[in-house]
C-alpha positions in Angstrom: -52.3 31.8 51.2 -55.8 33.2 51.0 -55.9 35.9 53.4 -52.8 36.5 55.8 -53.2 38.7 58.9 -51.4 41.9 59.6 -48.4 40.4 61.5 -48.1 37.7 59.4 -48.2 40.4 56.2 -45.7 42.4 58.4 -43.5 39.1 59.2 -43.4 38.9 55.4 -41.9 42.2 54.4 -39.5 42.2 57.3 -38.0 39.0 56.4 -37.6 40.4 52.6 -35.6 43.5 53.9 -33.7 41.3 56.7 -32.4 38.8 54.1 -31.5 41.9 52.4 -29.5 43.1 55.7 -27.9 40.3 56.3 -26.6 39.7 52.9 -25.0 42.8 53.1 -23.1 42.4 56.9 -21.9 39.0 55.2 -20.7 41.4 52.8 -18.8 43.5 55.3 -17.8 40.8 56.8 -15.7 39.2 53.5 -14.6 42.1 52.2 -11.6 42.5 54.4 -10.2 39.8 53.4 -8.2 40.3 50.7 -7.1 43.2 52.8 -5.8 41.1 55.3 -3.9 38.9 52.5 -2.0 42.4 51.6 -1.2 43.2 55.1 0.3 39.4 55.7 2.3 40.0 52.5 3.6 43.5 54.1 4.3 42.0 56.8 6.1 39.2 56.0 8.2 41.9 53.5 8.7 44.0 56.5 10.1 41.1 58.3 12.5 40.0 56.2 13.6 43.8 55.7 14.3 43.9 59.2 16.1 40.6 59.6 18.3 41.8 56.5 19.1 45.1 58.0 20.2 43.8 61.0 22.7 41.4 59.2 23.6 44.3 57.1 24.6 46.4 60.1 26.5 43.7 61.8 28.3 43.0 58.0 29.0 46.6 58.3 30.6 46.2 62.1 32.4 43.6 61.3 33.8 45.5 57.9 34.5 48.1 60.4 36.5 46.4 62.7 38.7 44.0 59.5 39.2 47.4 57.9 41.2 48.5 61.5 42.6 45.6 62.0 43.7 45.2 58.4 45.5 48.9 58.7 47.2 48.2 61.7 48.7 45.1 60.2 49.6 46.8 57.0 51.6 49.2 59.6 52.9 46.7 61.3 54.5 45.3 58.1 55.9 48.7 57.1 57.4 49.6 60.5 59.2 46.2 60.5 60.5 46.7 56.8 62.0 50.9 58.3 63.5 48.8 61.0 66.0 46.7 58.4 67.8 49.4 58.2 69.2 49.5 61.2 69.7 45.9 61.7 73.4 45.5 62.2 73.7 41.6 62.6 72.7 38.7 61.1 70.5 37.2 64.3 69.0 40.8 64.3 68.3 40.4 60.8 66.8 37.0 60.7 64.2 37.8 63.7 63.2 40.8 61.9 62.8 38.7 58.5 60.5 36.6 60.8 58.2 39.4 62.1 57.6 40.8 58.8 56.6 37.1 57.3 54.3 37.0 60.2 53.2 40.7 60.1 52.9 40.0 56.2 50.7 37.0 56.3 48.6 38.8 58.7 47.4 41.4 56.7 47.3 39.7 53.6 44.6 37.1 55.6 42.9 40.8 57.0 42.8 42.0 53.3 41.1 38.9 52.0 39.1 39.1 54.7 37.9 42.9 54.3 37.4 42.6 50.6 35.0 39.2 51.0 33.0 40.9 53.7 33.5 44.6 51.7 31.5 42.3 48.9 28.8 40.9 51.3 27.9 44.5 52.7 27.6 45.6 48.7 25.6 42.4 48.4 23.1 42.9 51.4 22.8 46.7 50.4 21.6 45.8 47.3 19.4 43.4 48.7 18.0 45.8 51.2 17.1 48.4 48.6 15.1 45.6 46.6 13.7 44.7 49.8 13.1 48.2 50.4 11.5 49.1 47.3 9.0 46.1 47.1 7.6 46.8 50.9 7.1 50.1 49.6 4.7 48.8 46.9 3.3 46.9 48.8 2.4 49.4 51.3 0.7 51.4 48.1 -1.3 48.4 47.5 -2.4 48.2 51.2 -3.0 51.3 51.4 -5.1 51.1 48.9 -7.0 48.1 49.3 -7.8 49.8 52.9 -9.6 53.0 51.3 -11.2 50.4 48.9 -12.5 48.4 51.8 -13.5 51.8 53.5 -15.4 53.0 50.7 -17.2 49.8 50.1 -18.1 49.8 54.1 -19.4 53.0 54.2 -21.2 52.5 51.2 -22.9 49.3 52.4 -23.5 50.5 56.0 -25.4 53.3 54.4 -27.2 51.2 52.5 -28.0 49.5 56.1 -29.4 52.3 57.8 -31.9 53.2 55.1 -33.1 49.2 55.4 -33.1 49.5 59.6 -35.2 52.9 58.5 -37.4 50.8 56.5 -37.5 47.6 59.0 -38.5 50.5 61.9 -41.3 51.4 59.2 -42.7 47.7 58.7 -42.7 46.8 61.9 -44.9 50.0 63.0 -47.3 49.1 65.5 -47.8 45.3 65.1 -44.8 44.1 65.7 -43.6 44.5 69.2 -39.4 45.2 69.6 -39.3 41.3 71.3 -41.2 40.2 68.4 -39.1 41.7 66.2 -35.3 40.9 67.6 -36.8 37.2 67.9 -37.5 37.1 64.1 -34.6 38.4 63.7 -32.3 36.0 65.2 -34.8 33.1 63.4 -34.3 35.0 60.0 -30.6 34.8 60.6 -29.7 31.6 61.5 -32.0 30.3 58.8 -30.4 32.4 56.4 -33.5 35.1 55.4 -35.8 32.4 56.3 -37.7 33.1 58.9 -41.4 32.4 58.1 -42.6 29.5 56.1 -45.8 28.3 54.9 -47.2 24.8 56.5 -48.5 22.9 53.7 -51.3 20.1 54.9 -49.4 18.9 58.0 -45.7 19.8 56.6 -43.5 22.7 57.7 -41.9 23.9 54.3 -38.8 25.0 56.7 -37.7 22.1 58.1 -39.6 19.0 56.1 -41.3 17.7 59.5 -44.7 16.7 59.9 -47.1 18.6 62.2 -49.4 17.0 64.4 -53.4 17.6 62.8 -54.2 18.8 66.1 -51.2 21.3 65.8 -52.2 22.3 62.0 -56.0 23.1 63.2 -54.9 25.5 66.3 -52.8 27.2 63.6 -55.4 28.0 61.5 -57.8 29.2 64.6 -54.6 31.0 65.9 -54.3 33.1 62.7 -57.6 34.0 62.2 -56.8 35.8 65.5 -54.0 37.5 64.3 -52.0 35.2 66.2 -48.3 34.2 65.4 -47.0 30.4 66.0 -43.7 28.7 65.5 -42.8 25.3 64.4 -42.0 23.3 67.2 -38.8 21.6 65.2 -37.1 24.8 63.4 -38.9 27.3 65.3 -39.3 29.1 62.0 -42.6 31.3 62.3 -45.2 29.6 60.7 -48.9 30.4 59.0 -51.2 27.7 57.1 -51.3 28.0 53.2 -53.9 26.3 51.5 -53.3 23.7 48.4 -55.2 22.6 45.6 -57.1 19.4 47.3 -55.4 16.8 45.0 -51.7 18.9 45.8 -52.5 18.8 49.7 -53.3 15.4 50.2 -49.8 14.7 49.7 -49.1 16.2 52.9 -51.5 15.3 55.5 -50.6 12.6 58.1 -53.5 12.2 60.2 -51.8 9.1 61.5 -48.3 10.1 61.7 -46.9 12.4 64.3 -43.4 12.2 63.6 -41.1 13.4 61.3 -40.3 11.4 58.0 -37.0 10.3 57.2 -37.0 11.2 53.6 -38.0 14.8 54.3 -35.4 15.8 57.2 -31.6 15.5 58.4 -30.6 15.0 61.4 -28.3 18.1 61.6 -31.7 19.8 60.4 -33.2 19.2 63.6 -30.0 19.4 65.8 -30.2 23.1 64.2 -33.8 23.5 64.7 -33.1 22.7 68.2 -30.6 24.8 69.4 -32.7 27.4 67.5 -36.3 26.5 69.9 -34.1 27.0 73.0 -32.9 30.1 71.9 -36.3 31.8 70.8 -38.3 29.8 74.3 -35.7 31.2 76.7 -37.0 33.4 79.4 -40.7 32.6 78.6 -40.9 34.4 75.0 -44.2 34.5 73.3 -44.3 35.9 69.8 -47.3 37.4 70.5 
């Protein structure tokens, strides 16, 4: 470009420290994630920790309650065995020799029983202590990650407040705060690119070819120090001059709409959505 205006100069060195900017939220923005993979891990850790205590406890209670049950039987047994020696006849005798079978049987069932489950509570304990010990690495890790992540933050959001400094600076008195959030919002949806250079009758943004008419009110517009937007990406747009041989490959005199080679159609889709957001309300960019 031969000679670019002030707000086209100033347009220029805000889009080089927004692209800047927004690299940086992206930044902010990925950088929990790895986090968020430890905390998952912890929690799913922590979950199965608590589902094993609770089947621990209830192994415990039901320990508890074969342990009683296995004494009483075991007492049972030996106050039928005292009793024999009273018995003085044989149908007395026989009656008895059936209660001790059954008290017998009974507690060696509740024995077998206490001992399996004894072996399932030493099982699960051992269980929850490996459970316990790798949620508490993992919580080191988390912890960790977290005043990683914090760090890096506050590192970067520094690093953002000395470019809003600078953007405040650039701006200075030729670029109006409506100006300026406007460009912003272009600059960010077309990822840092917010101004382009028309080249002959071709926006460089979006590949679409300008009406001449449109080209030569450009060019009158910046010699005024007046801004103007493409009316298919609604990037902000100045008029940069070719070598003659280069920029006859883009003028259309002829042609006023787009060529198929040089544009998508989710280019313009964007480029749409983008004009309605930068002409609501009656914006001008100047």
């Amino acid at each position: 470009m031969a000679k670019q205006t002030k707000k086209l100069e100033c347009l220029m060195k805000l889009q080089k420290a927004l692209k800047e900017k927004f690299e940086l939220e992206n930044t902010v923005e990925s950088l929990p994630k790895k986090l968020r993979e430890e905390e998952d891990k912890l929690k799913r850790l922590s979950s199965d920790f608590l589902r094993l205590t609770e089947e621990f406890n209830a192994a415990r209670e039901e320990e508890k309650s074969l342990t009683i049950r296995y004494e009483d039987a075991f007492a049972l047994r030996t106050k039928y065995e005292k009793q024999a020696e009273f018995v003085t006849t044989n149908r007395e005798m026989d009656a008895l020799l059936k209660q001790q079978e059954e008290a017998k049987s009974q507690e060696n069932t509740l024995h077998k029983a206490r001992n399996a489950k004894q072996q399932q509570v030493e099982k699960l304990r051992e269980e929850l202590d490996k459970r316990d010990e790798e949620c508490r690495v993992q919580q080191e890790i988390v912890d960790k990650e977290r005043e990683k992540v914090s760090e890096s933050v506050d590192s970067i959001y520094h690093k953002i407040d000395a470019l809003n400094q600078e953007l405040n600076k650039l701006k200075g008195n030729d670029i109006s705060e409506e100006l300026f959030e406007r460009f912003s919002i272009i600059s960010k949806r077309k990822k840092g690119e917010g101004i382009v250079p028309v080249h002959g009758q071709v926006c460089t943004g979006c590949n679409m070819v300008l009406p001449m008419q449109f080209v030569i009110d450009l060019r009158k517009k910046e010699e005024n120090n007046e801004i103007e937007q493409c009316p298919y990406c609604s990037r902000v747009i100045y008029y940069e001059p070719l070598d003659p041989q280069e920029e006859r490959k883009y003028i259309f005199v002829d042609i006023a709409t787009s060529i198929d080679s040089l544009s998508s159609e989710e280019e313009i889709e964007e480029s749409t959505k983008d004009e309605e957001i930068l002409t609501e309300g009656e914006f001008s960019l100047d």
